[in-house]
Backbone bond lengths (Angstrom), bond angles and torsions (degrees), N, CA, C in turn:
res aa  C-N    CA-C-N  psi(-1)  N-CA   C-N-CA  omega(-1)  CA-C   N-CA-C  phi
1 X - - - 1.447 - - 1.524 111.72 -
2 X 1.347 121.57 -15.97 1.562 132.54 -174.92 1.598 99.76 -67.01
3 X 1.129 109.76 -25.57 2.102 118.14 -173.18 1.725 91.01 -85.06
4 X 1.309 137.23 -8.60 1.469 111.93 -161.48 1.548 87.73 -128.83
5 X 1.152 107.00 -23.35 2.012 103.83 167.58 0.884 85.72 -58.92
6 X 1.577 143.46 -73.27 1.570 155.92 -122.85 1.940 93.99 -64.00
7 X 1.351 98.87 -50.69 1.606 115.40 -169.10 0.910 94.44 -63.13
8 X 1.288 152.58 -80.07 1.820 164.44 177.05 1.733 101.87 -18.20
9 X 1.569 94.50 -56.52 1.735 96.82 -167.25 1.701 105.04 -67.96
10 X 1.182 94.05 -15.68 1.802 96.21 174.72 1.374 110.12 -85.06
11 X 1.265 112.64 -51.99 1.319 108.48 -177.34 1.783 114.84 -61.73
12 X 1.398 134.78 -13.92 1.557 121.08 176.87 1.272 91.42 -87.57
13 X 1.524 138.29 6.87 1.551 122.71 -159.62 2.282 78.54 -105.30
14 X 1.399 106.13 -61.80 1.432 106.58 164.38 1.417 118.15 -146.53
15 X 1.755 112.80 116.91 1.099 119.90 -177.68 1.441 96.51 -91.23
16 X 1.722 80.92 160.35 1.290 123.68 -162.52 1.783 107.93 -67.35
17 X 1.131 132.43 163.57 1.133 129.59 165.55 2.113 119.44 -99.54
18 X 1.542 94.25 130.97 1.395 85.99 -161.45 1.851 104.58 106.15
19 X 1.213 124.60 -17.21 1.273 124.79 178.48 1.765 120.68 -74.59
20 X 1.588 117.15 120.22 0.713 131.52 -133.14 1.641 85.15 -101.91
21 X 1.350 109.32 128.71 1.832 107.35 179.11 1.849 98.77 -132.40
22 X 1.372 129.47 138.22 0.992 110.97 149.27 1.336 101.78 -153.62
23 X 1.861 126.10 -172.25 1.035 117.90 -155.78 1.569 96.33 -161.00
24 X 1.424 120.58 127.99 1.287 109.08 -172.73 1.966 103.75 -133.62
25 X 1.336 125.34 175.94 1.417 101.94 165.36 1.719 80.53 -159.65
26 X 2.309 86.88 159.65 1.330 112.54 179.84 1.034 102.66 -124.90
27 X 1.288 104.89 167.39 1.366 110.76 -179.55 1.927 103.75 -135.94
28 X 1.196 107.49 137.60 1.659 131.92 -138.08 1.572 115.88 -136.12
29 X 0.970 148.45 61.10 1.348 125.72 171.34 1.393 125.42 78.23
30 X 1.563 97.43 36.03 1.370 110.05 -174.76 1.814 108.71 75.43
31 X 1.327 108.93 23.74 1.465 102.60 166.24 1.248 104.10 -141.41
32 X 1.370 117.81 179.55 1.571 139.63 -167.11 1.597 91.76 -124.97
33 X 1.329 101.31 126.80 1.405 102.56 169.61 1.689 103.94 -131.40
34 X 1.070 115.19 122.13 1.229 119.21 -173.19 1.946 112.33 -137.34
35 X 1.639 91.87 139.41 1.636 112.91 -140.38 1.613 92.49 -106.56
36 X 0.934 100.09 154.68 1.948 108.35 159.25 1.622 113.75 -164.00
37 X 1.246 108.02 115.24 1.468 103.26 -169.79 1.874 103.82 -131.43
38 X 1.240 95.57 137.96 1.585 109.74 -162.04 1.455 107.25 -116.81
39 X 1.261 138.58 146.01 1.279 151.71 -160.24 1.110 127.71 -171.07
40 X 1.892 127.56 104.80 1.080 125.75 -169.97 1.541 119.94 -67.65
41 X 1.181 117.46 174.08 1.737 108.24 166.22 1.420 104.51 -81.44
42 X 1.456 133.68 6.39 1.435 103.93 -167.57 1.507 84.47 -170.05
43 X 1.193 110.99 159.59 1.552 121.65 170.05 1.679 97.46 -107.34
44 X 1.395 106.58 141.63 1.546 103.86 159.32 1.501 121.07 -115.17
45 X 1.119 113.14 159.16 1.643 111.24 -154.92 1.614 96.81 -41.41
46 X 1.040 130.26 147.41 1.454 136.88 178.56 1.580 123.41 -100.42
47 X 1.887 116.36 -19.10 1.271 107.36 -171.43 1.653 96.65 131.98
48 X 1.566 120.62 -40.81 1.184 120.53 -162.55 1.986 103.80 -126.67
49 X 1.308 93.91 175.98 1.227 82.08 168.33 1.275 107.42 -121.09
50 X 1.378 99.64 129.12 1.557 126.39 -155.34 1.822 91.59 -135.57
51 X 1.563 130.79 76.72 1.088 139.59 177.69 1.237 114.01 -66.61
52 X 1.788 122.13 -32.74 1.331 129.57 -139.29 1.778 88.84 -108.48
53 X 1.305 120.40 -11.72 1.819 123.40 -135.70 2.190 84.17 -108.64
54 X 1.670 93.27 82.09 1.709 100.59 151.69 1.669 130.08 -42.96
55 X 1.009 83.63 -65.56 1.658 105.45 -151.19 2.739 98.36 -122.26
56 X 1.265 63.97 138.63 1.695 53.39 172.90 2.024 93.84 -121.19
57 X 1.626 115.16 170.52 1.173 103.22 -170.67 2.006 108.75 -144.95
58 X 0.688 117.63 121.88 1.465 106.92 -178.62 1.596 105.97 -106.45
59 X 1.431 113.19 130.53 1.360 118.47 156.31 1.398 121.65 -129.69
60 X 1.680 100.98 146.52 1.527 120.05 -169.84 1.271 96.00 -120.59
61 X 1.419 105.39 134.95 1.560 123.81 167.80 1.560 130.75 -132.59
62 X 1.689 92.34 113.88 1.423 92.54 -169.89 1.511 119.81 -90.71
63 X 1.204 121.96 131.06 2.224 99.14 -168.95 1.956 85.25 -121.63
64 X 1.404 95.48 129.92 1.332 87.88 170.57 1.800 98.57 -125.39
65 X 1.115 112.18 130.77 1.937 126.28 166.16 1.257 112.81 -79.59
66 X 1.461 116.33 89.95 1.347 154.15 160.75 2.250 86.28 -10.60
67 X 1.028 92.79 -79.18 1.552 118.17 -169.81 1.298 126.41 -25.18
68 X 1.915 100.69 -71.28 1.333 131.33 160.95 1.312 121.60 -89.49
69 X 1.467 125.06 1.73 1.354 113.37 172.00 1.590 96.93 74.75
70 X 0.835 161.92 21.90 1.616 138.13 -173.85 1.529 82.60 -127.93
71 X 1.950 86.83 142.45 1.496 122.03 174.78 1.657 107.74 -106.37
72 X 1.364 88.68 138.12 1.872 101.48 167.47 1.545 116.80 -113.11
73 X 0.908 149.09 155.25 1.622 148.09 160.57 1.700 107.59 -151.49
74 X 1.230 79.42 136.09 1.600 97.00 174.70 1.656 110.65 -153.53
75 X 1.504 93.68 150.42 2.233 92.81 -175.14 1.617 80.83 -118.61
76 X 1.189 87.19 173.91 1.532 114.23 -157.57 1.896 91.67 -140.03
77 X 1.444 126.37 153.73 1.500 128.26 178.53 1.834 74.50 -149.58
78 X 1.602 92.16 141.93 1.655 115.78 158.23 1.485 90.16 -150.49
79 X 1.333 109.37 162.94 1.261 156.31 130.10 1.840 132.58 -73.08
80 X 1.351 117.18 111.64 2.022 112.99 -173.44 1.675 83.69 -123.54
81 X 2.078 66.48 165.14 1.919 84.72 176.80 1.510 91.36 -92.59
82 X 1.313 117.68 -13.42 1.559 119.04 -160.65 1.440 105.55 -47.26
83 X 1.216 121.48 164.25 1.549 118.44 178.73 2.291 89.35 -106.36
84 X 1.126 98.87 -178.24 1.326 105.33 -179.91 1.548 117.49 -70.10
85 X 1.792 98.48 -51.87 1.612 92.84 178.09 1.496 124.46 -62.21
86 X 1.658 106.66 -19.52 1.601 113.67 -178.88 1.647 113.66 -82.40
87 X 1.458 127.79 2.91 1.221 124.54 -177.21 2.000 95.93 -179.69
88 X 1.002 103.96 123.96 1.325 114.95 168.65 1.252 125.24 -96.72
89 X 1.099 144.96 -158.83 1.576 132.45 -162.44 2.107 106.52 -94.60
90 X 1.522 92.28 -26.06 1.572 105.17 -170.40 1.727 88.10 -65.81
91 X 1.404 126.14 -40.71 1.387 130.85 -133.48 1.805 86.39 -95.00
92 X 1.512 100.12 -46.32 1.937 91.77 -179.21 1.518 132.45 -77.74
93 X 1.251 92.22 -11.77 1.995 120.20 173.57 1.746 90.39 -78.53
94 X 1.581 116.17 -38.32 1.319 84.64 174.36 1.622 130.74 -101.62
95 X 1.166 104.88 -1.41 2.024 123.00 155.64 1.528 90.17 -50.97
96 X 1.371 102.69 -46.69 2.188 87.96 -165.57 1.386 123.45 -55.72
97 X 1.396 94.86 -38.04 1.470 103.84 -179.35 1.264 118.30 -102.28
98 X 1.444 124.33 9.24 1.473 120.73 144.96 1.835 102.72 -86.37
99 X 0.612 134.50 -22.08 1.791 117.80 -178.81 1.553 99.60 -81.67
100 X 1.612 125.80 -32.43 1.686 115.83 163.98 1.782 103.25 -47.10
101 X 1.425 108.82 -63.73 1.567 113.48 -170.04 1.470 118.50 -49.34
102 X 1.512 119.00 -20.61 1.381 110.61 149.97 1.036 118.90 -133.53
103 X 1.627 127.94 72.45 1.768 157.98 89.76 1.504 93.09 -54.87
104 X 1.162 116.85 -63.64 1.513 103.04 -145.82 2.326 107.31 -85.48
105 X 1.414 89.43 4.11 1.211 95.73 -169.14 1.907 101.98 -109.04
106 X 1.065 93.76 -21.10 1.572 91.98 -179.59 1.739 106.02 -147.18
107 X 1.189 132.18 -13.90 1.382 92.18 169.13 1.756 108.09 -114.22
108 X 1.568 119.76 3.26 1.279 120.74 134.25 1.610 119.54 -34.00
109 X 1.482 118.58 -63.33 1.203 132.21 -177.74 1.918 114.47 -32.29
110 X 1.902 98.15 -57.55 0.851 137.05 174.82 1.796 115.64 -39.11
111 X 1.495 87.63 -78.17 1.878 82.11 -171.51 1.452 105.01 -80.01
112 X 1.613 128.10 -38.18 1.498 128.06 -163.26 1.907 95.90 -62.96
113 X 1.103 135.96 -72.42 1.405 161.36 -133.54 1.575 96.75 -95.05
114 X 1.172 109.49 -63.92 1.868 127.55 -174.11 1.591 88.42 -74.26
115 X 1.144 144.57 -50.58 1.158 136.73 -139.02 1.281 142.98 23.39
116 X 1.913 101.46 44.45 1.263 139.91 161.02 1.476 125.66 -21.06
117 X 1.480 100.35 -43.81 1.647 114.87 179.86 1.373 106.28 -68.58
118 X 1.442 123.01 -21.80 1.659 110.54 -174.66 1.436 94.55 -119.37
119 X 0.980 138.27 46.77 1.540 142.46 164.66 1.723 107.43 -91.75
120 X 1.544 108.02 117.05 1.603 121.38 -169.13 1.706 93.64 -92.87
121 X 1.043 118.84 -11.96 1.678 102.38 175.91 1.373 118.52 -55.51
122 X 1.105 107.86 136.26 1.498 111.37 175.48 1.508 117.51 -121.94
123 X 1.285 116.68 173.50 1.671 116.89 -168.45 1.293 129.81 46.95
124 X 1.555 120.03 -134.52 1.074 118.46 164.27 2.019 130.45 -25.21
125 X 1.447 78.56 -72.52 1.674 106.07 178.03 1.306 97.05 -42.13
126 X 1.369 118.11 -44.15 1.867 98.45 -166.55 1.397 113.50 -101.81
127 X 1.557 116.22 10.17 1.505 118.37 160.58 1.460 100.41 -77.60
128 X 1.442 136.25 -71.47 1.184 146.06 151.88 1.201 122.68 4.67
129 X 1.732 119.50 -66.57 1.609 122.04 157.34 1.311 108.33 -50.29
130 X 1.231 148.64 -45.87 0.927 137.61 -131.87 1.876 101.39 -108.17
131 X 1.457 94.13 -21.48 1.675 90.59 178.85 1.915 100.79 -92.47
132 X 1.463 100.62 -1.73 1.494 93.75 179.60 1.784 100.63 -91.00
133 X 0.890 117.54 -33.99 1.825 130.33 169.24 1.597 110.12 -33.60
134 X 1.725 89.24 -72.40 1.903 98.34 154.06 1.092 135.26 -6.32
135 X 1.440 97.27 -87.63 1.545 125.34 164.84 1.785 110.66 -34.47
136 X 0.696 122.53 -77.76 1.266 133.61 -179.99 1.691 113.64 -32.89
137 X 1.276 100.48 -81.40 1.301 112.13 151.29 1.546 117.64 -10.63
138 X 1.222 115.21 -78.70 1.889 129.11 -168.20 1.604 86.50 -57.22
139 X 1.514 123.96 -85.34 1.471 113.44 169.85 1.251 132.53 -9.20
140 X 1.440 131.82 -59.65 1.601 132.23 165.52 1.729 104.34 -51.17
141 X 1.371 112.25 -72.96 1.483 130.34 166.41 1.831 108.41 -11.78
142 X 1.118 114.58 -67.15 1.624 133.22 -161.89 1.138 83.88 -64.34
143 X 1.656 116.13 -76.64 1.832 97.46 -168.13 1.145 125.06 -91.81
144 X 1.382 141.28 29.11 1.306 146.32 94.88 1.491 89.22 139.11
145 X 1.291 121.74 53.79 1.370 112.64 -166.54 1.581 90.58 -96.20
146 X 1.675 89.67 136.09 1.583 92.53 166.85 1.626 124.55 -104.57
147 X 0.733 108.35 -30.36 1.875 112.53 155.75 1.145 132.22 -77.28
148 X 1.519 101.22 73.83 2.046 106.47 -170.42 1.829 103.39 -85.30
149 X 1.124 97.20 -5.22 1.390 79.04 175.26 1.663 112.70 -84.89
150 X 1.280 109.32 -41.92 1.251 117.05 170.80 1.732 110.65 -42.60
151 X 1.466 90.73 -50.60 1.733 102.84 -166.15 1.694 109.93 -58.96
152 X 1.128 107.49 -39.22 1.563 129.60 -170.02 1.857 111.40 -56.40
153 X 1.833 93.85 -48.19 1.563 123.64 -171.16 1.550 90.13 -60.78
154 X 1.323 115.63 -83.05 1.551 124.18 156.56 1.671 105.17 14.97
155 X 1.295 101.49 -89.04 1.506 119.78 -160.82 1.561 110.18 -50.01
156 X 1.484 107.26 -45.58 1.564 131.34 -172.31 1.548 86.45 -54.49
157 X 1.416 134.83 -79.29 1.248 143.34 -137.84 1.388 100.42 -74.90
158 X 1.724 122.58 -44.88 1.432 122.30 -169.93 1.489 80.14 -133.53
159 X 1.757 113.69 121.01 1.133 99.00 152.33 1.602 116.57 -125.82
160 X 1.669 117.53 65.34 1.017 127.21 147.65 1.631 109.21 -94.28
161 X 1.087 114.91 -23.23 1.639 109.12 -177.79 1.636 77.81 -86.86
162 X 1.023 163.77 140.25 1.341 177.61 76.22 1.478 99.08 -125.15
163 X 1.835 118.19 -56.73 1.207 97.14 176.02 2.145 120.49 -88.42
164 X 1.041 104.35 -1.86 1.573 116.06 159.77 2.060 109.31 -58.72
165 X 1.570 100.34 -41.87 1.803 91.59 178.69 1.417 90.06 -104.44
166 X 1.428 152.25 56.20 1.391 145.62 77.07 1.232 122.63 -60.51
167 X 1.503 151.48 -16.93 0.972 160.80 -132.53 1.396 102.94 23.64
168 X 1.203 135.25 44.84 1.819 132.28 158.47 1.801 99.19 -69.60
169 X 1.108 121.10 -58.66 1.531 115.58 -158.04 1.431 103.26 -127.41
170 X 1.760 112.39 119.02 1.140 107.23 166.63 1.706 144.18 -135.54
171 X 1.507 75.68 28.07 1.908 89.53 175.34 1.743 85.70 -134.62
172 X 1.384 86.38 147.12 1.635 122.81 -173.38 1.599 100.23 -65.62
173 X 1.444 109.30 139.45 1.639 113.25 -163.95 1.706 102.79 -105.40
């Protein structure tokens, strides 16, 4: 990623012609989040071989808290196979922030809730946990439950209602 900063830091010194800039903002939970994502027409060889790498993409994110006044910023660098006419810079700034929305939608889920990150199984056993985690997961997901933590607690305490929202078991034993 040090070759596509490198490209970016060149390009505010002189952009390219045909370079695609735009800038949009949301508003969030009592904050302002405001976007700017930049995209050349062309990648130039970078150092590596990067056959698949169309379009390169930079995003900046500004979050400001209405409340407390405090500012955040952070840039973002990708690489697409997309060609230019198939996605413009507005269109790959927003791929970026759908692949955050599922980080923050499923492997948030994962280590905070699952507490995946401190799981000592190893090998087998912890491919196994981990495709049963899955599972679980897609289940909440499918029927659109939005309180998995709640849902999860549920299961822990009674887990015949775990298999009641599989429909495996449904009269009381």
């Amino acid at each position: 990623m040090e070759a596509v900063e490198w490209l970016f830091a060149c390009l505010d010194e002189h952009p390219l012609p045909g370079e695609s800039i735009v800038q949009w903002e949301e508003l969030r939970d009592g904050e302002v989040w405001r976007y700017r994502a930049s995209a050349p027409p062309h990648v130039p060889p970078l150092g590596w071989d990067s056959p698949f790498a169309r379009q390169a993409v930079r995003l900046e994110r500004w979050v400001w808290h209405k409340r407390s006044k405090q500012q955040r910023y952070s840039v973002h660098y990708a690489l697409s196979s997309l060609r230019p006419e198939a996605a413009g810079a507005r269109r790959l700034g927003e791929l970026m922030r759908q692949r955050w929305g599922v980080e923050n939608r499923n492997f948030w889920v994962r280590d905070v809730l699952l507490r995946e990150d401190h799981a000592q199984a190893r090998g087998a056993l912890a491919f196994n946990l981990c495709a049963l985690r899955a599972f679980v997961l897609n289940c909440l997901n499918y029927r659109k439950v939005q309180a998995k933590k709640a849902a999860l607690e549920a299961f822990s305490f009674n887990p015949l209602s775990a298999l009641r929202f599989l429909g495996l078991h449904t009269k009381d034993v």
